[in-house]
N, C-alpha and C positions, 0 to 999 in steps of 0.2 A: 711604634705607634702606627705607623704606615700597613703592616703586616695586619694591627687587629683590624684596621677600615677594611684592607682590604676583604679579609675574611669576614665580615661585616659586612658586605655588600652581595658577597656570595652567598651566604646562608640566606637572607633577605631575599634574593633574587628564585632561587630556590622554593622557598616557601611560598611564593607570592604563583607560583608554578604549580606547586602541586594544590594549591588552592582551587585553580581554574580547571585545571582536570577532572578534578572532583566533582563539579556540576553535571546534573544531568545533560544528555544531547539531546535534542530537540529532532525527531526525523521532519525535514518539509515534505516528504513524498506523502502523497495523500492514503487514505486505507481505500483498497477496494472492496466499492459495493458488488453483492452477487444478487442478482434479482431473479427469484422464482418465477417460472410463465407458467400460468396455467392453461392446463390443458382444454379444452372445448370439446363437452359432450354430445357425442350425435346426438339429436333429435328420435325419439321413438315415430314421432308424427313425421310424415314427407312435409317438409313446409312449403307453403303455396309459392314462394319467390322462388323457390327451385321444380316447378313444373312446369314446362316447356311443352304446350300440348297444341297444335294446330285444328282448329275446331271450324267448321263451316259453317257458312250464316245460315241465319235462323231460317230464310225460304229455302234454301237446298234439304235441311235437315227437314222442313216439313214436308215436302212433296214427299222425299224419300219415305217418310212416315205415312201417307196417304199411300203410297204406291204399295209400300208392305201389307200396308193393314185394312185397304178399301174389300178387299175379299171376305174379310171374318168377318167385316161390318156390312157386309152386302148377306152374306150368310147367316146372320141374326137375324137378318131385316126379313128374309123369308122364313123363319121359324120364328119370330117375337112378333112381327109387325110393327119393328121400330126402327125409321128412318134412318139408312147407312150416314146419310150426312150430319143427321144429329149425333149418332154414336163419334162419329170422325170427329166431329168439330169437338167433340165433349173431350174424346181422346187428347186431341189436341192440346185442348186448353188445359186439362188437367194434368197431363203429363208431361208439358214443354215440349208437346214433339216427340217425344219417348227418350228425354235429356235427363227427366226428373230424379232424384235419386229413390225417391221412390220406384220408379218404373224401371230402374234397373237395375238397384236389390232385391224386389220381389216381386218384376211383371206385373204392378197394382196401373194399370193406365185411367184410372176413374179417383183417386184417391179415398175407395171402401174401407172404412173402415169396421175393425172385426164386430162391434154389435153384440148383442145377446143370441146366443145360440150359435156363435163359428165354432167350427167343430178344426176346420184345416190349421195352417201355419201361420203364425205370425211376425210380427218386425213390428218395433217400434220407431214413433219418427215423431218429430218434434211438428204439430202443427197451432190447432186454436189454442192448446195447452201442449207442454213437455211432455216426452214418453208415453204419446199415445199408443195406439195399440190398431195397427192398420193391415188385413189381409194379404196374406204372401200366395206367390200361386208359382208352379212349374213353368206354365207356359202363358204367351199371354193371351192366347185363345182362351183360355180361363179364364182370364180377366174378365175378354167381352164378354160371355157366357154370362157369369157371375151380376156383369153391370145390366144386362135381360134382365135377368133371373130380379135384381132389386125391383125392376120398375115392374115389374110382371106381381110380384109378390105384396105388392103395398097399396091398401086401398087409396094412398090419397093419389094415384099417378093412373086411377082406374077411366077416369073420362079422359085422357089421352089415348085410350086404344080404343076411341067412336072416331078417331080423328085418320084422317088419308095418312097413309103411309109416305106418299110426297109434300104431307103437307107443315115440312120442316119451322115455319112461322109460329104455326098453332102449337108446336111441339116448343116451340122456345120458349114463349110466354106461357107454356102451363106449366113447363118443369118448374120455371121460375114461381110462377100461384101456387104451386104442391109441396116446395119447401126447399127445393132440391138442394140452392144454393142461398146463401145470403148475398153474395153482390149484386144490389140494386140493378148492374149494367149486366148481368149473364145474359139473358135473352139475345140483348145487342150485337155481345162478345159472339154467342154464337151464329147468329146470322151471318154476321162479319167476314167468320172465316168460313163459313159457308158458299158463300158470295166470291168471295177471294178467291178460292182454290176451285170454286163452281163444284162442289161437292154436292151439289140435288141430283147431278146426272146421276151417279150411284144409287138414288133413289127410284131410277125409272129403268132398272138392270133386272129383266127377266130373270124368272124362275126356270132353275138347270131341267132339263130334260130329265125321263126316265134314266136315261143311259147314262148321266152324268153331262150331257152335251148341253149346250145355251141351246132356248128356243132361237136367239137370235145371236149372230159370228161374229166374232172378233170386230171385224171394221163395221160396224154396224154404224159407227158414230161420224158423221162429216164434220170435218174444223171449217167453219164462215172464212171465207176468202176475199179480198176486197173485191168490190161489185158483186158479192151475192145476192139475190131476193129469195125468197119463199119461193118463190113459184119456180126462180133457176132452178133452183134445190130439188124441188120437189118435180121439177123434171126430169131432171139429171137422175134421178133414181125412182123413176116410173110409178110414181105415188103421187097422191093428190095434196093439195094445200093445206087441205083441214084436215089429213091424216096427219101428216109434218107436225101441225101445231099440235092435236091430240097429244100424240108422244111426247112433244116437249112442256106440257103444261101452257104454252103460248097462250095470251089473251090475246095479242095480233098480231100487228106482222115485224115488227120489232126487232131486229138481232144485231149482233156484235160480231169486229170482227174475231176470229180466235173463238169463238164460242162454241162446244160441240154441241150438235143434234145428233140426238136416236134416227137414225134409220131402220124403217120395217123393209 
């Protein structure tokens, strides 16, 4: 009796064993995730956070622009009869200074656009409307030329050439009656920078010689020094009072300091 317990408890013991083994295991180690990174497409476009461009203020960039370009527009002004400082000042505004992208995709410093009858090249640029259609030029003496050539060729701009050649005023207020611009404030805008940059002197800049030479030389022009008068001035360089004023348009005796006069 003893024998069958005991084997009875073995077998039992047994079974209750291979019971438990039979269970699935359970891993706790967790699955490893793999995670894809995607990769990051260069940009076709430079994007603007990554252009790093040292640009100079806006009066370095104009002087320099006047200093370049006060020649071609002195050089009109004897062939057109149209005041260098209106041409400059137009330049100016229209072009940023010659920043514009226009004016420096296609030398446009007047912002012309192509018109009925452009025969040259073109570029389109996004202004009153998209994808306009605005003349391209090789150089930008072209430009100026081309910006003559508009006011020369268009009767409403024809009673601007009864008007003085220094008389940059009468020129502001009539481009602005003739059509030229729609900003109520152009006239202003360009006197302004007329004024600013004292761009009328350009206007009172002899006609070259036969030979290519100035009737009048280089330092022709005196910078006002504090304590100047008219009459120091016009001693100091062997000329009379009312020739001094003549040359400079002077109504009297008036001056700044910094301001150049013509000298004969």
């Amino acid at each position: 009796m003893k024998l069958y317990l005991r084997l009875f408890i073995v077998v039992t013991f047994l079974g209750l064993t291979s019971c438990d083994t039979s269970k699935r295991v359970v891993n706790s180690q967790p699955k490893k995730v793999i995670v894809k990174e995607d990769v990051e497409t260069k940009p076709d476009v430079v994007q603007l956070e990554q252009v790093k461009r040292k640009t100079k203020t806006t009066v370095n960039n104009t002087e320099e622009y006047i200093l370049k370009f006060a020649p071609i527009a002195v050089k009109k002004m004897h062939e057109h009869n149209i005041p260098a400082s209106i041409t400059l000042a137009q330049g100016i505004l229209e072009s940023g200074s010659g920043r514009s992208p226009l004016a420096i995709r296609s030398n446009n410093h007047f912002g012309i656009k192509c018109h009925r009858g452009w025969k040259g090249k073109s570029v389109t640029h996004d202004d009153d409307e998209k994808g306009e259609c605005f003349r391209k030029y090789k150089y930008p003496e072209s430009s100026y030329e081309d910006h003559s050539q508009f006011l020369i060729t268009r009767k409403r701009y024809a009673s601007l050439f009864r008007l003085r050649h220094t008389d940059y005023k009468g020129w502001a207020y009539g481009l602005k009656k003739a059509g030229y611009a729609t900003d109520r404030k152009y006239p202003q805008k360009l006197i302004a920078l007329i004024h600013k940059y004292d761009l009328n002197k350009y206007d009172r800049i002899p006609k070259r010689g036969k030979k290519g030479k100035r009737v009048v030389a280089q330092n022709s022009y005196y910078k006002v020094q504090k304590g100047d008068t008219l009459y120091s001035i016009a001693r100091k360089h062997n000329i009379s009072v009312k020739e001094l004023k003549s040359n400079n348009g002077l109504r009297d005796n008036t001056i700044s300091i910094g301001q150049d006069l013509l000298i004969k």
